[in-house]
mmCIF file as Biopython writes it, N, C-alpha, C and O atoms, coordinates in Angstrom:
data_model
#
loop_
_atom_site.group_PDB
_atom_site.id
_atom_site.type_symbol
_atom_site.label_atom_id
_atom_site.label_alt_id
_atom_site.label_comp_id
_atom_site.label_asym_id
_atom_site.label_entity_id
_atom_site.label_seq_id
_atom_site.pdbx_PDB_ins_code
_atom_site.Cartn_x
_atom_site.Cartn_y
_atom_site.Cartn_z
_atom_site.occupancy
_atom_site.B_iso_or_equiv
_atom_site.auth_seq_id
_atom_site.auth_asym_id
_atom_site.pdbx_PDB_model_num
ATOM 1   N N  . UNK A ? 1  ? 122.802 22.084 -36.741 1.0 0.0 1  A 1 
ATOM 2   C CA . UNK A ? 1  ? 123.440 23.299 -37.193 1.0 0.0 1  A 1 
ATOM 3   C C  . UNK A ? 1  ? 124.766 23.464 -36.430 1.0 0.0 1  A 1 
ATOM 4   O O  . UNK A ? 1  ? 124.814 23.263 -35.216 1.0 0.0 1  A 1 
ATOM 5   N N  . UNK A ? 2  ? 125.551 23.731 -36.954 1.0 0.0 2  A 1 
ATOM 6   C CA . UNK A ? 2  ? 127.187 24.328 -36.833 1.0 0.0 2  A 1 
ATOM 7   C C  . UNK A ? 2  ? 127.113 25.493 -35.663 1.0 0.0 2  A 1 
ATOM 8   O O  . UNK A ? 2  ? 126.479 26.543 -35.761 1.0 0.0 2  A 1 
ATOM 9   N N  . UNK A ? 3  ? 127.866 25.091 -34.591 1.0 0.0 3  A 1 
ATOM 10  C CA . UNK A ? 3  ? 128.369 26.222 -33.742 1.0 0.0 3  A 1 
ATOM 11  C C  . UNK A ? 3  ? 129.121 27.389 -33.985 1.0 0.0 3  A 1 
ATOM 12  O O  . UNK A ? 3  ? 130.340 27.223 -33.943 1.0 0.0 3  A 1 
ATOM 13  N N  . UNK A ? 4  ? 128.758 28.404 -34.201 1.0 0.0 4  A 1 
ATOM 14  C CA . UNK A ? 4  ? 129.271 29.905 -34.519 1.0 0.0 4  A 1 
ATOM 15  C C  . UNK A ? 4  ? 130.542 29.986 -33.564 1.0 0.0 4  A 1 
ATOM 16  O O  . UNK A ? 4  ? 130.483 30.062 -32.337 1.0 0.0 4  A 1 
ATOM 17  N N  . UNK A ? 5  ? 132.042 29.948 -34.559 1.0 0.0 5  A 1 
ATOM 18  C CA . UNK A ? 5  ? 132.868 30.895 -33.577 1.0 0.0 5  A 1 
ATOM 19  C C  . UNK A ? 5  ? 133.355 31.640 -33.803 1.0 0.0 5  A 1 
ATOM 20  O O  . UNK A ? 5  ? 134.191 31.690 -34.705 1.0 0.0 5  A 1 
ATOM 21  N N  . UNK A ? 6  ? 132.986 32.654 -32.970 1.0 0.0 6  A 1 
ATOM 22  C CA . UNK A ? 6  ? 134.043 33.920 -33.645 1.0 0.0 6  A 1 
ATOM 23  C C  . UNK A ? 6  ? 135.230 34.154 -33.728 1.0 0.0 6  A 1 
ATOM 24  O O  . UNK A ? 6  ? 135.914 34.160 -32.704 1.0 0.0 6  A 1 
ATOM 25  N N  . UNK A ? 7  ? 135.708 34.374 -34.804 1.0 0.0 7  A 1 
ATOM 26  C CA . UNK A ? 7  ? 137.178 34.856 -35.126 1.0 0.0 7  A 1 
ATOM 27  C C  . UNK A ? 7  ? 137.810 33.752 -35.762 1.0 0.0 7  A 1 
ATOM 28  O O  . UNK A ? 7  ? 139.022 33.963 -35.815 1.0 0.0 7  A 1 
ATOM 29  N N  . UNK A ? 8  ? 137.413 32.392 -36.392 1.0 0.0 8  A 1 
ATOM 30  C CA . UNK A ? 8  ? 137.891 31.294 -36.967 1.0 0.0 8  A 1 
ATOM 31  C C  . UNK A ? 8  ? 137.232 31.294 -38.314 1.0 0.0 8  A 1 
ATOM 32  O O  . UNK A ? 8  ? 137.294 30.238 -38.943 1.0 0.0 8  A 1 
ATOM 33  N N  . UNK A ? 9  ? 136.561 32.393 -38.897 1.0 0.0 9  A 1 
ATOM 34  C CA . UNK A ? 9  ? 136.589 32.222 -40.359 1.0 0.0 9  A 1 
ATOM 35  C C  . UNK A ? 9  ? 137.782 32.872 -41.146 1.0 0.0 9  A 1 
ATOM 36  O O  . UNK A ? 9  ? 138.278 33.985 -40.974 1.0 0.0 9  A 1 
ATOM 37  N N  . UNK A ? 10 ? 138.150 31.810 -42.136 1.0 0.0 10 A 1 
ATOM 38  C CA . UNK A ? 10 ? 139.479 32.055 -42.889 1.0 0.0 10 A 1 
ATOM 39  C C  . UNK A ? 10 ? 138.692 33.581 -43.999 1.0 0.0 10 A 1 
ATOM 40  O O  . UNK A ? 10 ? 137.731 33.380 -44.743 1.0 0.0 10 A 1 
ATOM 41  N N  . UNK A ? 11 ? 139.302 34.851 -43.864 1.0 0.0 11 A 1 
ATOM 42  C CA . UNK A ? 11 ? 139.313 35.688 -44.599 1.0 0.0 11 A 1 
ATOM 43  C C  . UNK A ? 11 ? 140.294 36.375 -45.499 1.0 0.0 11 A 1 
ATOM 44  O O  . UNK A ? 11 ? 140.383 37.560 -45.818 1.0 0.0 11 A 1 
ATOM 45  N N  . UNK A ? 12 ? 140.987 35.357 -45.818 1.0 0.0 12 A 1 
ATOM 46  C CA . UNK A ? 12 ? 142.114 35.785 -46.696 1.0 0.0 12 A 1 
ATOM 47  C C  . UNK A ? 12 ? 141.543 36.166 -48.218 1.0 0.0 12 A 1 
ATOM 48  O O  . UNK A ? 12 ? 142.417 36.166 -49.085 1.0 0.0 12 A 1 
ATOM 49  N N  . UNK A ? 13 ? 140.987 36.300 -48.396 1.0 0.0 13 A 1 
ATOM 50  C CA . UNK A ? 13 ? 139.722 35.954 -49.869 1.0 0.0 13 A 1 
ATOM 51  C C  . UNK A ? 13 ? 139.402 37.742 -49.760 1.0 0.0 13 A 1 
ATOM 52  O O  . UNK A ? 13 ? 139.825 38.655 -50.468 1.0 0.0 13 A 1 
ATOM 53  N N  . UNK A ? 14 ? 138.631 37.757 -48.761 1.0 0.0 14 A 1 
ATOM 54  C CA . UNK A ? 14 ? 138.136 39.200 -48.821 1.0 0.0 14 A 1 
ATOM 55  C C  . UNK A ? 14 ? 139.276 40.126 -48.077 1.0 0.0 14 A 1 
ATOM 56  O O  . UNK A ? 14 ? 138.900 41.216 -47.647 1.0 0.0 14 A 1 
ATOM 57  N N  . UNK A ? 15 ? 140.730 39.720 -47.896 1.0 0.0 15 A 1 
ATOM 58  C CA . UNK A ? 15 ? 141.332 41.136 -47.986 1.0 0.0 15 A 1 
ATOM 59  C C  . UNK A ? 15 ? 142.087 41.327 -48.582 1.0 0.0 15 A 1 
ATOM 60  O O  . UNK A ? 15 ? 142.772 42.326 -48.360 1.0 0.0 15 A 1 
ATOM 61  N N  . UNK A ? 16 ? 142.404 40.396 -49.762 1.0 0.0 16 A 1 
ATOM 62  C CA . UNK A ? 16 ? 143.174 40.322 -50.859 1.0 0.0 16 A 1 
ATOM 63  C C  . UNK A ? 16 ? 142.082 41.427 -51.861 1.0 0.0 16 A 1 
ATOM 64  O O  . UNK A ? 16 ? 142.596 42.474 -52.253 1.0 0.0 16 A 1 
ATOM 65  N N  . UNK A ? 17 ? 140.791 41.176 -52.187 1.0 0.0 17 A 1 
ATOM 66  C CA . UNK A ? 17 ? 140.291 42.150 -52.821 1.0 0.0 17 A 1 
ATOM 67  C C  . UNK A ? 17 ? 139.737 43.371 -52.389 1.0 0.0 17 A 1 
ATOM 68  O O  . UNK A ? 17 ? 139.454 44.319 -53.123 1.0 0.0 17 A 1 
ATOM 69  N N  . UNK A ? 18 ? 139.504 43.271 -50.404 1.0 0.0 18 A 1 
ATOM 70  C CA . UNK A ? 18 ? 139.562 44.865 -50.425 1.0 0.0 18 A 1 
ATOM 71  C C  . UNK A ? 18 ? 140.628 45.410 -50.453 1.0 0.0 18 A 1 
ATOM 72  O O  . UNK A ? 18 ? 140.474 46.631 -50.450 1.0 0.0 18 A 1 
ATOM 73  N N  . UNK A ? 19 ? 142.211 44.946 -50.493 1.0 0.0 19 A 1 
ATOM 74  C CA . UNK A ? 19 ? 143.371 45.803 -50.688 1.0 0.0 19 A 1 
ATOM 75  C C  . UNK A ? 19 ? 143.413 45.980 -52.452 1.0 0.0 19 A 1 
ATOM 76  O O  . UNK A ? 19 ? 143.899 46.848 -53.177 1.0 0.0 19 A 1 
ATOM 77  N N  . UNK A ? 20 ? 142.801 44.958 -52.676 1.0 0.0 20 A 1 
ATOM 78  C CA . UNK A ? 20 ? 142.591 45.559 -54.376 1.0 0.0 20 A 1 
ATOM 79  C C  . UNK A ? 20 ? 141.727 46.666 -54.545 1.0 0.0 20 A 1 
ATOM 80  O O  . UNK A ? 20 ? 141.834 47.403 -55.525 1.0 0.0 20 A 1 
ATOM 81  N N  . UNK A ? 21 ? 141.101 46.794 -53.893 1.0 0.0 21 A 1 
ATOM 82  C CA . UNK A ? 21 ? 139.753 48.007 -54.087 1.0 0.0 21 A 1 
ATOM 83  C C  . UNK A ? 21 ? 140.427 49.402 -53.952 1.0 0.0 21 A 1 
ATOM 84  O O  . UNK A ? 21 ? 140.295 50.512 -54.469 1.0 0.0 21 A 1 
ATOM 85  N N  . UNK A ? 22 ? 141.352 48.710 -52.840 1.0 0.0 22 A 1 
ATOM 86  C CA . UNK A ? 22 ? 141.619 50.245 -52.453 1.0 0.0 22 A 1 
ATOM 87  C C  . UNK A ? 22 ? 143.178 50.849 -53.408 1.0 0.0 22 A 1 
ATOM 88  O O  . UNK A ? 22 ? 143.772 51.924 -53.486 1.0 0.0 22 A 1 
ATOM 89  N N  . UNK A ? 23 ? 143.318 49.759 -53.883 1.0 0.0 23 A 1 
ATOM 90  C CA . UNK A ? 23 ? 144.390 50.131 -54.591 1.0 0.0 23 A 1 
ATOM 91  C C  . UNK A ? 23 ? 143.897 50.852 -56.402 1.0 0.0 23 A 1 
ATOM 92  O O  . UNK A ? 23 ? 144.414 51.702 -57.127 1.0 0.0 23 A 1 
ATOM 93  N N  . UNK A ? 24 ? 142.975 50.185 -56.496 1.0 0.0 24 A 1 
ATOM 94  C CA . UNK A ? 24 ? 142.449 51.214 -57.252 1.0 0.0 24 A 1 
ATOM 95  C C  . UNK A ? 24 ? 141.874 51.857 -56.972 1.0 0.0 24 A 1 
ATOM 96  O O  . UNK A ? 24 ? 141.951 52.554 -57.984 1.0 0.0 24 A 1 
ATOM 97  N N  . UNK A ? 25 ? 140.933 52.580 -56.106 1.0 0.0 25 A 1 
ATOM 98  C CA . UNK A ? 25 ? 140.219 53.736 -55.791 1.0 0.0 25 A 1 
ATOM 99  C C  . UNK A ? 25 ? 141.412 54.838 -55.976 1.0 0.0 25 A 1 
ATOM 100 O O  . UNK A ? 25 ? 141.167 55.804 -56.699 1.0 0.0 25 A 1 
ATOM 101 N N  . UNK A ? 26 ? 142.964 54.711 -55.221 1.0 0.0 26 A 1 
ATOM 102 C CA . UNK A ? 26 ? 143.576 55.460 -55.035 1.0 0.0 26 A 1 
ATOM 103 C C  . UNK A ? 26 ? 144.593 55.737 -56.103 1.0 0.0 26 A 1 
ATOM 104 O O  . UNK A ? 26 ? 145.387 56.666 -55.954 1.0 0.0 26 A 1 
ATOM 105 N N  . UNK A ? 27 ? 144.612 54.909 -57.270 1.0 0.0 27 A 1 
ATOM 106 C CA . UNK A ? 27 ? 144.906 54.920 -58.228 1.0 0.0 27 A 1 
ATOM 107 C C  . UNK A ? 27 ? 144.135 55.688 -59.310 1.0 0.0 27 A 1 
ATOM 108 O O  . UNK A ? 27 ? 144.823 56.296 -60.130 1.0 0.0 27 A 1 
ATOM 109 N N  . UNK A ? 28 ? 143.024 55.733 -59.406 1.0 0.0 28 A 1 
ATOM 110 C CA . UNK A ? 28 ? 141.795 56.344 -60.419 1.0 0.0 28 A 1 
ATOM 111 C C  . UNK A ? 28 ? 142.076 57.828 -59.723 1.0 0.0 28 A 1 
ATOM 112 O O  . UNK A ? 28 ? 142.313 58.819 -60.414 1.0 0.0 28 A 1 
ATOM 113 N N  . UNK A ? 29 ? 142.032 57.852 -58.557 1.0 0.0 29 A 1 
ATOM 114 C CA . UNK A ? 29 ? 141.856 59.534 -57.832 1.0 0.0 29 A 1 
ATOM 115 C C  . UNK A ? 29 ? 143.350 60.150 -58.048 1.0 0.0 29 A 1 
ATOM 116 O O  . UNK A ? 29 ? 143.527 61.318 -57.702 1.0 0.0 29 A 1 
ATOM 117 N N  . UNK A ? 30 ? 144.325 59.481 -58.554 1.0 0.0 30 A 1 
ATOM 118 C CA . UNK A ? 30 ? 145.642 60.091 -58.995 1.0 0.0 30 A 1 
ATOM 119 C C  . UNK A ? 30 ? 145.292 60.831 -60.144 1.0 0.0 30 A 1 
ATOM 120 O O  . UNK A ? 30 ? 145.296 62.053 -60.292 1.0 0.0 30 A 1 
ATOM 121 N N  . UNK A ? 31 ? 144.872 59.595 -61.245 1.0 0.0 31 A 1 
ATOM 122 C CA . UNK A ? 31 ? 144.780 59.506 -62.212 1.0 0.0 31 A 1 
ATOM 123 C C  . UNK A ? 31 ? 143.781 60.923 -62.805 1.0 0.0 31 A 1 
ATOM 124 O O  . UNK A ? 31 ? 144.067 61.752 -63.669 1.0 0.0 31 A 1 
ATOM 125 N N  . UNK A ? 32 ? 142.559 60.792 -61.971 1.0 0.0 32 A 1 
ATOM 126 C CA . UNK A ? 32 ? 141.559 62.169 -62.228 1.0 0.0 32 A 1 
ATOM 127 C C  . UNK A ? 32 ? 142.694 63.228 -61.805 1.0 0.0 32 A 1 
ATOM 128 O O  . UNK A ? 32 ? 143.274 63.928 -62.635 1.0 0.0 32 A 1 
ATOM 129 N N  . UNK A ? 33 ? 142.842 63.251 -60.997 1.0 0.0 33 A 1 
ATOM 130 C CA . UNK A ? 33 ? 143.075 64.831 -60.825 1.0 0.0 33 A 1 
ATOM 131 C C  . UNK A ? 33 ? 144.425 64.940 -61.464 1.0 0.0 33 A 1 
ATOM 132 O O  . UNK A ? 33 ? 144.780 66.110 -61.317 1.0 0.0 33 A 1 
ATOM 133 N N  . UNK A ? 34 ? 145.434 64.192 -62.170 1.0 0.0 34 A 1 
ATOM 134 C CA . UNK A ? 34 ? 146.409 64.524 -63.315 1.0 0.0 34 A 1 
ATOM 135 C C  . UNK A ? 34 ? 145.554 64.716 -64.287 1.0 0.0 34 A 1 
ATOM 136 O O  . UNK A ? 34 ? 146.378 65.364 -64.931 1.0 0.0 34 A 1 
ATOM 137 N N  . UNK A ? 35 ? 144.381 64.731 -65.149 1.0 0.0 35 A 1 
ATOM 138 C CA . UNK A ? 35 ? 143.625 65.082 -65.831 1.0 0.0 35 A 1 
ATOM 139 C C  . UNK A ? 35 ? 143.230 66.163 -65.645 1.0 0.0 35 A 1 
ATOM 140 O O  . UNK A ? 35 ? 143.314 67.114 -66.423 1.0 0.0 35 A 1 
ATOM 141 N N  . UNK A ? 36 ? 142.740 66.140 -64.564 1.0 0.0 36 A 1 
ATOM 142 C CA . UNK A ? 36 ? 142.108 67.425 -63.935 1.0 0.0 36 A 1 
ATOM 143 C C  . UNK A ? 36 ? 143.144 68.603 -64.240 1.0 0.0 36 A 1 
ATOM 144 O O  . UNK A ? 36 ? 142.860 69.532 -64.995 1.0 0.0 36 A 1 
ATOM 145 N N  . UNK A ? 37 ? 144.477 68.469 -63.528 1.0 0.0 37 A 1 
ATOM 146 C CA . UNK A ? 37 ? 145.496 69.430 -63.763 1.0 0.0 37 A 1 
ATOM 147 C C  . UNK A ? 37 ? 146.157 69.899 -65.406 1.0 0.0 37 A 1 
ATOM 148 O O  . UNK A ? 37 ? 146.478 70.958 -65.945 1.0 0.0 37 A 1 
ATOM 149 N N  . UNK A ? 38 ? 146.135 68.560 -65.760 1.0 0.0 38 A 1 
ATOM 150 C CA . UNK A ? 38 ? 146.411 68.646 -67.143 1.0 0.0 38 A 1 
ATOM 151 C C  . UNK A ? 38 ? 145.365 69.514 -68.318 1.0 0.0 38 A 1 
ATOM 152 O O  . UNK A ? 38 ? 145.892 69.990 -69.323 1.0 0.0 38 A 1 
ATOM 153 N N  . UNK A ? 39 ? 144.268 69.621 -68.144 1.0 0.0 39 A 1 
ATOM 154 C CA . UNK A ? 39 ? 142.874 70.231 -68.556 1.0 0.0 39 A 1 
ATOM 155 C C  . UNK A ? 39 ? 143.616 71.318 -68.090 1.0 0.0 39 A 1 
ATOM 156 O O  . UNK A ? 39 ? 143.976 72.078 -68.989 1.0 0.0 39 A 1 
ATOM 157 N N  . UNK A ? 40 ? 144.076 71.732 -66.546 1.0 0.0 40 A 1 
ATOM 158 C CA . UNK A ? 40 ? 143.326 73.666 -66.269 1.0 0.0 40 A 1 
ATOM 159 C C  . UNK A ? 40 ? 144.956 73.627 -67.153 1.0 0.0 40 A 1 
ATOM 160 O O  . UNK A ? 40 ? 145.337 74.686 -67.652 1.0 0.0 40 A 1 
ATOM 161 N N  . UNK A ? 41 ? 145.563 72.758 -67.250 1.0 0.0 41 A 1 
ATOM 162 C CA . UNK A ? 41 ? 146.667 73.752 -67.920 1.0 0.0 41 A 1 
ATOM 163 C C  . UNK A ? 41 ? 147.061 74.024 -69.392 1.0 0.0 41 A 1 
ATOM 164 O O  . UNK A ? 41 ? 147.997 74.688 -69.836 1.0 0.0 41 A 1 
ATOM 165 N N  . UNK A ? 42 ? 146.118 73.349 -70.007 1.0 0.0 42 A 1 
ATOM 166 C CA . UNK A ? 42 ? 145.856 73.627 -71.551 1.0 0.0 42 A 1 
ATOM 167 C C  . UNK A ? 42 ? 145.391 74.294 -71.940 1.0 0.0 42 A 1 
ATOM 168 O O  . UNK A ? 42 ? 145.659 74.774 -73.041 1.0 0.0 42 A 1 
ATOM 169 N N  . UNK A ? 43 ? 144.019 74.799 -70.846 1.0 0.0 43 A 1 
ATOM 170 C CA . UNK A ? 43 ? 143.056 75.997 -71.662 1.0 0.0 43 A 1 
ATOM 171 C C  . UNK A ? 43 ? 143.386 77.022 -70.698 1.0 0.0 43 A 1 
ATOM 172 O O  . UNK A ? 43 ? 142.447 77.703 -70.287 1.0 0.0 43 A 1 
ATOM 173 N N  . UNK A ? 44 ? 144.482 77.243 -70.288 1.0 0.0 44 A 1 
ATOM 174 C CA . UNK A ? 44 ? 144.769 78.525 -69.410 1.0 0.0 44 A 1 
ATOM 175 C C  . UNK A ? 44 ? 145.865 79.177 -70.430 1.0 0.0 44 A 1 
ATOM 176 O O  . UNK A ? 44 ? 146.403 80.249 -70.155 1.0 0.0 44 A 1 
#
């Protein structure tokens, strides 16, 4: 079995898609609450 070292696994893989994650999370939560605003201001 392979000697564990820490800090020499290549993670370029997983922060290319958690900066994708987060780029949509924060994109969708724009997106709702311009809905959101857009709604209170139609039926007001």
């Amino acid at each position: 079995m392979a000697e564990h070292k820490h800090g020499e696994m290549n993670v370029d893989v997983q922060e290319k898609t958690f900066e994708g994650f987060v780029t949509f999370t924060i994109r969708s939560i724009i997106a709702i609450i311009g809905i959101l605003l857009f709604m209170a201001l139609v039926n007001s």
